[in-house]
C-alpha positions as CSV (number, residue, x, y, z in Angstrom):
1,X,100.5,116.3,88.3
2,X,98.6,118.4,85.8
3,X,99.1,122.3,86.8
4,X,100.0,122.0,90.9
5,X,101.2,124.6,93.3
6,X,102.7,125.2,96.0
7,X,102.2,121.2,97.5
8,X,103.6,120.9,101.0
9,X,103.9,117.8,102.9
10,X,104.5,119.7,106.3
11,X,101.0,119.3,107.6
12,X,99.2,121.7,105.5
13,X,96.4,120.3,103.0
14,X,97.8,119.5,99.8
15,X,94.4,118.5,98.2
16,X,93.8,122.2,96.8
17,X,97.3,122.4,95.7
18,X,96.9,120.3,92.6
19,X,94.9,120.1,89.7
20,X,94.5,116.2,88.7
21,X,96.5,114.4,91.4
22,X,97.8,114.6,95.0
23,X,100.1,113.5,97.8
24,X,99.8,113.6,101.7
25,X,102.0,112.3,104.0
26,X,102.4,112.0,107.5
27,X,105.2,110.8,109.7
28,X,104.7,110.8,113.8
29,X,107.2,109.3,116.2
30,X,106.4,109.0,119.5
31,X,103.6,110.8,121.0
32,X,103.1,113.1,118.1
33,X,100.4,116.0,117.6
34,X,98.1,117.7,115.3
35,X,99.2,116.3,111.8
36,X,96.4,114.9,109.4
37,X,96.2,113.4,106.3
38,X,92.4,114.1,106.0
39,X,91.7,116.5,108.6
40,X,91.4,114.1,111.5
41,X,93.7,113.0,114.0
42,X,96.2,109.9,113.2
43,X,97.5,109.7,116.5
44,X,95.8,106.3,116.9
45,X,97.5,104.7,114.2
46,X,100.8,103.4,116.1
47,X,102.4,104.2,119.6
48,X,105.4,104.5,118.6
49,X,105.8,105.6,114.9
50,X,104.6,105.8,111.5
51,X,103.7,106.7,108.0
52,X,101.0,107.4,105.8
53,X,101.4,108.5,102.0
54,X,98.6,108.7,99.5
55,X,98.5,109.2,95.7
56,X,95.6,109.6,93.8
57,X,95.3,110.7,90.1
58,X,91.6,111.8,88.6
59,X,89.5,113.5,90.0
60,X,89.7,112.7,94.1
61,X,88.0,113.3,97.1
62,X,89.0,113.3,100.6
63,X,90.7,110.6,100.8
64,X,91.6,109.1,103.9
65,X,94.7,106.2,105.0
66,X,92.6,105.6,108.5
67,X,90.4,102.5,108.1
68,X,87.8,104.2,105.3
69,X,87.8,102.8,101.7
70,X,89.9,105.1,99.3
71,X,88.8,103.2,96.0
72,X,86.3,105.3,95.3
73,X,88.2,108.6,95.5
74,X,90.3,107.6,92.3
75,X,88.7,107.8,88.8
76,X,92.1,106.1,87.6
77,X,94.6,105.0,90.1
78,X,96.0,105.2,93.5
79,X,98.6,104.4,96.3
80,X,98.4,103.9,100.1
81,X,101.4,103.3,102.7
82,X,101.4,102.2,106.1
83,X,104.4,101.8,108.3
84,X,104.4,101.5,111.8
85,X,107.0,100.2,114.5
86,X,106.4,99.4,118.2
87,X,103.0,98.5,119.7
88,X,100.5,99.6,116.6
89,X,96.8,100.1,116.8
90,X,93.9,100.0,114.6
91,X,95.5,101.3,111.5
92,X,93.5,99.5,108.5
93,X,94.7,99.2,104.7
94,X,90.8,97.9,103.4
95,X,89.0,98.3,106.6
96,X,90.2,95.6,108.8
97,X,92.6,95.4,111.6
98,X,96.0,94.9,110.4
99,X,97.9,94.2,113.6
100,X,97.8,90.1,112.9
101,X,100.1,91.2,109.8
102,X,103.1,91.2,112.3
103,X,104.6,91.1,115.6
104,X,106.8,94.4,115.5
105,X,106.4,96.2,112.7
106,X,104.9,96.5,108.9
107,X,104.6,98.1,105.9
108,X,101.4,98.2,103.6
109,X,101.1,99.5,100.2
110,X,98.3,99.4,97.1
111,X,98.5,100.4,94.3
112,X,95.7,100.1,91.7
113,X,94.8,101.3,88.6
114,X,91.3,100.6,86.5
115,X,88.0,99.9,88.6
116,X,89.3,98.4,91.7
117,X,87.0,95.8,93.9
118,X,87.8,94.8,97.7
119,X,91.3,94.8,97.4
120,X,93.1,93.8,100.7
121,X,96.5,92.8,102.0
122,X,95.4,90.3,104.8
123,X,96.0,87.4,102.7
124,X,93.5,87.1,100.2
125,X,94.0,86.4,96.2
126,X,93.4,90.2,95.2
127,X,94.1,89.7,91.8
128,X,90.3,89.4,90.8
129,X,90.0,93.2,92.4
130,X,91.5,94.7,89.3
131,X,90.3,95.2,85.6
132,X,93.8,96.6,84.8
133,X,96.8,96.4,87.4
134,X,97.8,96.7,91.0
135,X,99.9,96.7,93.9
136,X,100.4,95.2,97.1
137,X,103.4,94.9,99.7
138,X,103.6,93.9,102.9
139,X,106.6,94.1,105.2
140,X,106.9,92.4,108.6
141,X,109.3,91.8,111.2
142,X,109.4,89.2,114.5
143,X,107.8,86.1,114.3
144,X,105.2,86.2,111.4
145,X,102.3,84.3,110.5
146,X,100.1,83.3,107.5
147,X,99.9,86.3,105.4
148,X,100.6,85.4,101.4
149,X,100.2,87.7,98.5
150,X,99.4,84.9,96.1
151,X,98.0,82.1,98.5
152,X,101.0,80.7,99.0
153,X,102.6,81.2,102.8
154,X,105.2,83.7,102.6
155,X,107.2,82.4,106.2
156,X,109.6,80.4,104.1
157,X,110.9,83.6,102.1
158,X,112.6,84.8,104.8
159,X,114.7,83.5,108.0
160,X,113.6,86.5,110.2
161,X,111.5,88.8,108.3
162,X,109.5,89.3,105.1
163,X,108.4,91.3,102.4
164,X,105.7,90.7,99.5
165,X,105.0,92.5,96.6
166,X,102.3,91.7,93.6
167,X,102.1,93.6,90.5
168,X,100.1,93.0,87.8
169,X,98.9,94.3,85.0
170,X,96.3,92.4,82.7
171,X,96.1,89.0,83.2
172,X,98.9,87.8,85.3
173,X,99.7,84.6,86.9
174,X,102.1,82.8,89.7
175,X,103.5,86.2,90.1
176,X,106.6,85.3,93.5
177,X,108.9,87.3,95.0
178,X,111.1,84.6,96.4
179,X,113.8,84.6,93.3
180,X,111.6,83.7,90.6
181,X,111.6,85.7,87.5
182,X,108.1,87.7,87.8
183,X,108.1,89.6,84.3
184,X,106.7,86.6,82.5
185,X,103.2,87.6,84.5
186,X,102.6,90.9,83.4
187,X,102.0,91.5,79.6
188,X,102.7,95.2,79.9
189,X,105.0,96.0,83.0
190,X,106.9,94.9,86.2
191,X,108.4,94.8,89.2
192,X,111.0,93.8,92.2
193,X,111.3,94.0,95.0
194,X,114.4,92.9,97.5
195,X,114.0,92.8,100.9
196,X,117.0,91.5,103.3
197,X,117.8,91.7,106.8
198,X,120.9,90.5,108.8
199,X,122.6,88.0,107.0
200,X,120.6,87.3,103.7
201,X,121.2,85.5,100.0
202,X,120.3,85.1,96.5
203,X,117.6,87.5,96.1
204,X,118.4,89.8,93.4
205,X,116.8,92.7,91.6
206,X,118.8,93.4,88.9
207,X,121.2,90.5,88.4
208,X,123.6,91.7,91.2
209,X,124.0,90.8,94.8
210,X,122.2,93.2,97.2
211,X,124.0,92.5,100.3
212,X,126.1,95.0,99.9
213,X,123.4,97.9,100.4
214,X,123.2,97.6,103.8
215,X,124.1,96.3,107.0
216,X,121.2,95.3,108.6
217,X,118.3,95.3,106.6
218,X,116.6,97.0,103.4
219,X,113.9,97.1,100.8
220,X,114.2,98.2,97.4
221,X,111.1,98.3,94.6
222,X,111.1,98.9,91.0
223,X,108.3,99.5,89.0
224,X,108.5,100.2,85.5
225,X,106.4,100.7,82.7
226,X,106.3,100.2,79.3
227,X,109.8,99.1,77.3
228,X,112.2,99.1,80.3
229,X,115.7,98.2,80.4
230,X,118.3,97.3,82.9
231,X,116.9,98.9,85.8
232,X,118.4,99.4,88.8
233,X,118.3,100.9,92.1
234,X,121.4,100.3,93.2
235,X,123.0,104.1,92.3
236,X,122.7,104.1,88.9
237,X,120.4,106.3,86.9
238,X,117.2,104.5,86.0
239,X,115.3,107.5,84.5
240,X,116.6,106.1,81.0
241,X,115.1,102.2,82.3
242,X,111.4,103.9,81.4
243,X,109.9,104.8,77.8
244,X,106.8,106.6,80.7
245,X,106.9,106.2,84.3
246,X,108.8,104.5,87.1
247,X,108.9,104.3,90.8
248,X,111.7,103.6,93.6
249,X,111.5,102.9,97.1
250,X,114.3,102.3,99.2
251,X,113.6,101.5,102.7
252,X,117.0,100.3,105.2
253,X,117.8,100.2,108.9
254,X,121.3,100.1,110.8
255,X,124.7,100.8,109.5
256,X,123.6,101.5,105.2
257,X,125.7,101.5,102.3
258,X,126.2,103.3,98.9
259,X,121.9,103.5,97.9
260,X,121.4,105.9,96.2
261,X,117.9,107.5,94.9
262,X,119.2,110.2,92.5
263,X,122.5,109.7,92.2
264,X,123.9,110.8,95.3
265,X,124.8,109.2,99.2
266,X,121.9,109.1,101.1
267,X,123.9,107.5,103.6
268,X,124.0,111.1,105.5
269,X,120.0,110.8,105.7
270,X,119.9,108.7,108.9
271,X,121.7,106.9,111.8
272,X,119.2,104.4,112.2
273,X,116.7,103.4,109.5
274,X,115.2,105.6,106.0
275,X,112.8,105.5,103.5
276,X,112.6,107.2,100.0
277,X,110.7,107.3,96.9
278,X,110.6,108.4,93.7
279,X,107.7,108.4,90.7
280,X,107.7,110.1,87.7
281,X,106.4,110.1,84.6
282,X,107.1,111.6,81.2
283,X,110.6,113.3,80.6
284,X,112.1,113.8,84.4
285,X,115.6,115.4,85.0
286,X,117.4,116.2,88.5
287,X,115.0,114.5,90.6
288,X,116.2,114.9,94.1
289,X,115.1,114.1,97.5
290,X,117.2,116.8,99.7
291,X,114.9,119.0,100.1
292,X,114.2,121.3,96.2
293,X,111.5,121.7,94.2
294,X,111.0,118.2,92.2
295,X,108.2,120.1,89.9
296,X,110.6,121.4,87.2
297,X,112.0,117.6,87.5
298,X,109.5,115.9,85.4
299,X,107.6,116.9,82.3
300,X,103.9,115.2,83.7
301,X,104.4,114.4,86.9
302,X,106.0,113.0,90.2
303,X,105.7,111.9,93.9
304,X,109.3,112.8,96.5
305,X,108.9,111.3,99.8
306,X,112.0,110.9,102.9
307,X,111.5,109.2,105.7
308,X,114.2,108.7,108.2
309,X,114.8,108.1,112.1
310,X,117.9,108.4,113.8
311,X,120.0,111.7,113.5
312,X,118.6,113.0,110.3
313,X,120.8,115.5,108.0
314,X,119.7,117.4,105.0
315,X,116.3,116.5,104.0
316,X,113.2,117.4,106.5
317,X,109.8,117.6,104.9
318,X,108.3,117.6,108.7
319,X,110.5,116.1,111.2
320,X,112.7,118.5,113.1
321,X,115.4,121.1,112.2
322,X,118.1,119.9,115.6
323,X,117.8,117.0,116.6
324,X,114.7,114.8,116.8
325,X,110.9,117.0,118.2
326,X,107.8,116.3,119.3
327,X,106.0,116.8,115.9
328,X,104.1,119.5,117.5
329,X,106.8,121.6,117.7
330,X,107.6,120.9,114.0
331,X,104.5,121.8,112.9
């Protein structure tokens, strides 16, 4: 964003490399060493897996995914994600322990924009934490308890597990994610989300049925700004859906079907599970995930991640070039 070089997300620091915003990742599986987001160790996060992304825009400063506050390294806006399978540990969103959020596994992401105050992901209304807009998801799987994104309990959404997603931006109200139509509560933007696992129904993001993305499970998310029309992440293009920005994630385990990011299969990506996402802003063209540069993609800005498990093909920011590695050895 702004005038950026040479970002990596291969365990070097990305901070110098931009200008105005930033990414990091990290992605560990297994007993994984050496990679930092902020220059200390994330091995504690999880036992077993996880990720951590992080998008700022203004002027940042080290900004950290590990249990320290982040609002304050954003002048304008930013983005956190957790995910973590297995046994996790200690991995906080706003500073407290997040392991009650599930019994297996979980996702966490927030997004803010304005001046953002206590935001948090553990069940409180964070609506009142945001002069402008925001963000929050939380994904879960096994027997769940008690979290809600708008104070409502979520364990009805879902027959095995669940995810939640609030956007707003102004004043919004009764925003849901259980098949109600949510763009009534934002005066300027929107989003949906689908989340499905084994057998699922009736939850749409577009208008279509979504069962027929995967096998097992999956996650989509839109977000769109300004005048956006029909957009979908089912395949189609959805560059043209956004008059400035946009963002897709597309999460799915087991046996997948037909989603596509930019137009092509990422079916090849895994065996197992995946996750990808896309921002841009401005003018974008070509925006891939497979591994080229995504710079000359967009005429402002824009934000690639892959995550997959399983035997991976094609795209492999810092995994493992045959067959799955300690992440030592990667890096």
């Amino acid at each position: 964003m702004g005038r950026t070089r040479g970002h990596t997300v291969d365990g070097e620091d990305s901070r110098s490399h931009c200008g105005w915003g930033g990414l990091e990742v990290t992605l560990w599986m297994g007993r994984t060493r050496g990679h930092t987001v902020d220059g200390e160790d994330s091995r504690s996060h999880c036992g077993w897996g996880g990720l951590e992304v992080t998008l700022w825009m203004g002027r940042t400063r080290g900004h950290t995914v590990d249990g320290e506050d982040s609002r304050s390294h954003c002048g304008w806006g930013g983005l956190e994600v957790t995910l973590w399978m297995g046994r996790t540990r200690g991995h906080t969103v706003d500073g407290e322990d997040s392991r009650s959020h599930c019994g297996w596994g979980g996702l966490e992401v927030t997004l803010w924009m304005g001046r953002t105050r206590g935001h948090t992901v553990d069940g409180e209304d964070s609506r009142s934490h945001c002069g402008w807009g925001g963000l929050e998801v939380t994904l879960w799987m096994g027997r769940t308890r008690g979290h809600t994104v708008d104070g409502e309990d979520s364990r009805s959404h879902c027959g095995w597990g669940g995810l939640e997603v609030t956007l707003w931006m102004g004043r919004t109200r009764g925003h849901t994610v259980d098949g109600e139509d949510s763009s009534s509560h934002c005066g300027w933007g929107g989003l949906e989300v689908t989340l499905w696992m084994g057998r699922t129904r009736g939850h749409t993001v577009d208008g279509e049925d979504s069962r027929s993305h995967c096998g097992w499970g999956g996650l989509e998310v839109t977000l769109w700004m300004g005048r956006t029309r029909g957009h979908t992440v089912d395949g189609e293009d959805s560059r043209l859906h956004c008059g400035w920005g946009g963002l897709e994630v597309t999460l799915w385990m087991g046996r997948t079907r037909g989603h596509t990011v930019d137009g092509e299969d990422s079916r090849s990506h895994c065996g197992w599970g995946g996750l990808e996402v896309t921002l841009w802003m401005g003018r974008t063209r070509g925006h891939t995930v497979d591994g080229e540069d995504s710079r000359s993609h967009c005429g402002w800005g824009g934000l690639e991640v892959t995550l997959w498990m399983g035997r991976t093909r094609g795209h492999m920011p810092l995994l493992w070039t045959h067959g799955p590695l300690p992440l030592t050895t990667a890096l």
